[in-house]
RONU-895152 format. One record per residue: residue in three letters; z negated, y, x of N, C-alpha, C, O in turn; residue number from 1. Coordinates in steps of 0.05 Angstrom, whole numbers. Layout:
BEGIN
[ALA, [Z, Y, X], [Z, Y, X], [Z, Y, X], [Z, Y, X], NUM]
...
***
This chain:
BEGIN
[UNK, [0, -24, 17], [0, 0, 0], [0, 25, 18], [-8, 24, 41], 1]
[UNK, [8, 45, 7], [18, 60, 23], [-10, 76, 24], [-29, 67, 11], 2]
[UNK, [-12, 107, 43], [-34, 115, 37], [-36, 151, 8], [-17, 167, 6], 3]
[UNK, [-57, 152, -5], [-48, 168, -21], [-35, 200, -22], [-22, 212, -39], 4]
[UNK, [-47, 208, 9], [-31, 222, 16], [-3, 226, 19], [8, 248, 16], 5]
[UNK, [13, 196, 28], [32, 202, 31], [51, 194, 3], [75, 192, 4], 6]
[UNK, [36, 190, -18], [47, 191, -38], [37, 219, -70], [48, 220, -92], 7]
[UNK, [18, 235, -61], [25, 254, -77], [29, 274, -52], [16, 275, -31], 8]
[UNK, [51, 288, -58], [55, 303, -35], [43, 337, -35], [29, 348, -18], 9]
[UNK, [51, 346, -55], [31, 370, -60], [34, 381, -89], [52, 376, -104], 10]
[UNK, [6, 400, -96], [13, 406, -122], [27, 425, -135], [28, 446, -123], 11]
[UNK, [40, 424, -156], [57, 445, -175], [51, 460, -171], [39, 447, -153], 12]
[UNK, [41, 494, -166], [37, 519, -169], [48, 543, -187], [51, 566, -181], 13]
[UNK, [55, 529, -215], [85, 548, -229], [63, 550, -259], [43, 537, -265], 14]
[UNK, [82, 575, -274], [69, 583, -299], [72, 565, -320], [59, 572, -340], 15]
[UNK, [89, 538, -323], [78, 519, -340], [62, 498, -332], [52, 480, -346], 16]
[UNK, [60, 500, -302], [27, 482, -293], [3, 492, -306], [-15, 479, -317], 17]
[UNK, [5, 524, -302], [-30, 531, -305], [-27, 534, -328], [-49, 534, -340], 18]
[UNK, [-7, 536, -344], [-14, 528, -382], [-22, 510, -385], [-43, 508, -396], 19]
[UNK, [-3, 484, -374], [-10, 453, -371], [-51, 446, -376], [-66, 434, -392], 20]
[UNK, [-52, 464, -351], [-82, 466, -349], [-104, 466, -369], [-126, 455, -366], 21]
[UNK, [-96, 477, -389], [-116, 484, -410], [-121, 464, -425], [-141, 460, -439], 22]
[UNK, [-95, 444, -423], [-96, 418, -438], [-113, 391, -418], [-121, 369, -427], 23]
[UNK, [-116, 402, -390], [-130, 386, -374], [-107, 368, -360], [-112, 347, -348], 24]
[UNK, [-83, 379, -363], [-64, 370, -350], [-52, 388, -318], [-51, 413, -315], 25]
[UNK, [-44, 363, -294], [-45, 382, -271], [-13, 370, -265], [-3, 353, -280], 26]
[UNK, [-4, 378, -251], [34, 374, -234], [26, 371, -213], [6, 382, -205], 27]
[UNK, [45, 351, -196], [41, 348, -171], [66, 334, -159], [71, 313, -171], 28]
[UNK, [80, 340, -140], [105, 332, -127], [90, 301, -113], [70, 300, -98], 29]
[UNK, [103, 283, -120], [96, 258, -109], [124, 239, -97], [148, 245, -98], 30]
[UNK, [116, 227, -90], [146, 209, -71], [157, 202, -88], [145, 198, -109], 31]
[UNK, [189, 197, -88], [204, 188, -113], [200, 155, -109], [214, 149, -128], 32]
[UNK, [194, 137, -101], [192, 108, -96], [165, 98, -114], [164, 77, -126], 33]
[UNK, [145, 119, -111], [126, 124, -129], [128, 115, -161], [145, 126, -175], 34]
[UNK, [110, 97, -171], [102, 90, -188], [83, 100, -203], [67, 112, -188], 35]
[UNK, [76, 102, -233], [58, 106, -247], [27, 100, -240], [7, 113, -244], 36]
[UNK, [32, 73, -228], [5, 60, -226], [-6, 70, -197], [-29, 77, -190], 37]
[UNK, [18, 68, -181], [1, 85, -142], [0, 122, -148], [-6, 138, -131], 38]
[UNK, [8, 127, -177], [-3, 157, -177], [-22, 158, -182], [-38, 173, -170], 39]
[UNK, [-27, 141, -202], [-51, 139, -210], [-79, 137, -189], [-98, 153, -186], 40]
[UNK, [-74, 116, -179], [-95, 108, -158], [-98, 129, -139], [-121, 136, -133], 41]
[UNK, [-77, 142, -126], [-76, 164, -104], [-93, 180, -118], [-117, 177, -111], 42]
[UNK, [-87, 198, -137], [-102, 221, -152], [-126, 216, -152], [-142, 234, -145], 43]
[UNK, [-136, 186, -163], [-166, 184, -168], [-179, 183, -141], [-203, 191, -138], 44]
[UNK, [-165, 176, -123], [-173, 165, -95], [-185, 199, -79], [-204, 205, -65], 45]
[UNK, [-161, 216, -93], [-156, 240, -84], [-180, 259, -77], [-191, 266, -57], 46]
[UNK, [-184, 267, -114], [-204, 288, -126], [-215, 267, -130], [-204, 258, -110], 47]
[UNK, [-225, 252, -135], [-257, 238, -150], [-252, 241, -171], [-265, 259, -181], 48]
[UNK, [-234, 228, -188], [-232, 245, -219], [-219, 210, -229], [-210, 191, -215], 49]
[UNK, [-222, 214, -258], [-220, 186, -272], [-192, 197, -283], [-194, 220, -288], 50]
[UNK, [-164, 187, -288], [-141, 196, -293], [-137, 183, -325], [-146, 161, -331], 51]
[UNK, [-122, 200, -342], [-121, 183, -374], [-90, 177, -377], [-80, 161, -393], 52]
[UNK, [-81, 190, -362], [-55, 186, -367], [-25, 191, -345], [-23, 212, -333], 53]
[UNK, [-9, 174, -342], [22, 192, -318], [46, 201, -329], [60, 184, -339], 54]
[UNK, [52, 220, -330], [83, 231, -333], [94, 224, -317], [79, 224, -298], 55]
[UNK, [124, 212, -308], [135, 219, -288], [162, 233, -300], [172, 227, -321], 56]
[UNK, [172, 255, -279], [196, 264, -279], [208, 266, -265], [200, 282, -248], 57]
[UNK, [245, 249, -256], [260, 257, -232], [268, 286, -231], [284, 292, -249], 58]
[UNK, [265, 295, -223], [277, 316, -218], [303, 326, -200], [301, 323, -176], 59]
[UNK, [324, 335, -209], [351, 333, -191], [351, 355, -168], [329, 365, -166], 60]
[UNK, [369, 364, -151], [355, 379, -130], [393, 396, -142], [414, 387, -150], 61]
[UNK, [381, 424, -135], [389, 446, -149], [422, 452, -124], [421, 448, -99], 62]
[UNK, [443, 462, -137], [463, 473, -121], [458, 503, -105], [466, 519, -122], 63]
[UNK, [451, 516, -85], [449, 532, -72], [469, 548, -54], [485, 532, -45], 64]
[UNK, [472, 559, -51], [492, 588, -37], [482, 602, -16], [465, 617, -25], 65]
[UNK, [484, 603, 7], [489, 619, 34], [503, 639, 34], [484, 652, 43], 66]
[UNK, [516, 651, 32], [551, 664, 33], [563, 654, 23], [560, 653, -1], 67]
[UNK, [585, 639, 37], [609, 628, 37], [599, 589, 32], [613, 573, 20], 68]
[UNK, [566, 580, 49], [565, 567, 59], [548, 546, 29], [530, 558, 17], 69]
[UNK, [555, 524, 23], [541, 510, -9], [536, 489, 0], [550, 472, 12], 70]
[UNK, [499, 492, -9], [487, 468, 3], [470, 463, -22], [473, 476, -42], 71]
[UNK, [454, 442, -19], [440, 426, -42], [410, 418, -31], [405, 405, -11], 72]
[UNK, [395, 428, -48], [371, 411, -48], [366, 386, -56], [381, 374, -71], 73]
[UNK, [344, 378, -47], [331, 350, -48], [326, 347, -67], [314, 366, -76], 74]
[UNK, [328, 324, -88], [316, 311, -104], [296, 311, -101], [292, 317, -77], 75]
[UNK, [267, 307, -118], [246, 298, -123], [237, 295, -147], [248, 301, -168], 76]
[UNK, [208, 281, -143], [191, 267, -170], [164, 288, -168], [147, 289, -150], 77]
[UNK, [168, 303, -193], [149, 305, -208], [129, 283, -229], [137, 263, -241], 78]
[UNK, [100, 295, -228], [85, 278, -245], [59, 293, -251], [42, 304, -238], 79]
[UNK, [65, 289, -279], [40, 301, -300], [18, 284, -297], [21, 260, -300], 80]
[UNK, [-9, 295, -292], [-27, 276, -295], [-54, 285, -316], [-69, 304, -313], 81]
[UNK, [-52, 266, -338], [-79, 275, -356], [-102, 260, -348], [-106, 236, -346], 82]
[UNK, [-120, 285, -341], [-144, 276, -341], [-164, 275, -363], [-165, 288, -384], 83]
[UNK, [-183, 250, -352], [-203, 249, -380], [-222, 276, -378], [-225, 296, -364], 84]
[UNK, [-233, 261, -405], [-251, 294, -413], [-272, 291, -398], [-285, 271, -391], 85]
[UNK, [-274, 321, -391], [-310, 321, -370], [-289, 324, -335], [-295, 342, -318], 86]
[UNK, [-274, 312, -332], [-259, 313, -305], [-240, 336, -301], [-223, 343, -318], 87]
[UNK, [-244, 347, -278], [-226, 374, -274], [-224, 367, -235], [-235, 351, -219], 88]
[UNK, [-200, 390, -234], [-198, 380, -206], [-198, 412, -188], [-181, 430, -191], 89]
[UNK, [-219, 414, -171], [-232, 443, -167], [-206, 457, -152], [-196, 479, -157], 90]
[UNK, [-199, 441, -136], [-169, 462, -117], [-153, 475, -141], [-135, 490, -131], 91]
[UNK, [-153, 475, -170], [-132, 489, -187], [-149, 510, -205], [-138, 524, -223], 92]
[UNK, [-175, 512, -198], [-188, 529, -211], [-193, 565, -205], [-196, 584, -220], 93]
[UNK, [-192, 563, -178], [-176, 588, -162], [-157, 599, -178], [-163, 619, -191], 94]
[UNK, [-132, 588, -180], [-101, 597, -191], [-102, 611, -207], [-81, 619, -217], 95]
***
C-alpha cells in the first residue's frame, strides 16, 4: 500500500470548497490510480478524523496558450470527502 501522503496530494483551496465546508465536506487533489477505499484510509490516517463518505472526480487537464505556443495541462482526480458529525479538519478552518 502506498503511503497516504503520496496519495492525497493536496487540498482544494477554491470558493465551492469553503461552501462545500459548511456541509462538512472538504476537496482534495489525490492520485488518479487512487481508489475510494485508499482515500479513505489516507484522510483518516491524515487528520485523525472518522470519514462518512468519497466523491471521486476525474478531472480533464485544461487547453492553455503561451503566444503562439499550445500546451495542456495535466489531468487529475479530485475527491470530496464527507465527514461524520463532530469531525472537522483544523488546516481548513483558517480559510
Amino acid at each position: 500500500m502506498r503511503e497516504p501522503y503520496q496519495i492525497v496530494r493536496r487540498p482544494v483551496v477554491t470558493e465551492k470548497g469553503t461552501a462545500l465546508k459548511e456541509q462538512n465536506k472538504y476537496l482534495f487533489e489525490v492520485d488518479r490510480r487512487a481508489n475510494k477505499v485508499q482515500i479513505r484510509q489516507a484522510v483518516e490516517a491524515l487528520f485523525n478524523v472518522k470519514v462518512a463518505a468519497v466523491h471521486t472526480v476525474a478531472m480533464r487537464g485544461r487547453v492553455k496558450r503561451l503566444g503562439r505556443f499550445v500546451g495542456r495541462t495535466s489531468d487529475w482526480k479530485k475527491a470530496i470527502v464527507t465527514l461524520s458529525e463532530g469531525h472537522s479538519i483544523e488546516f481548513f478552518e483558517g480559510v
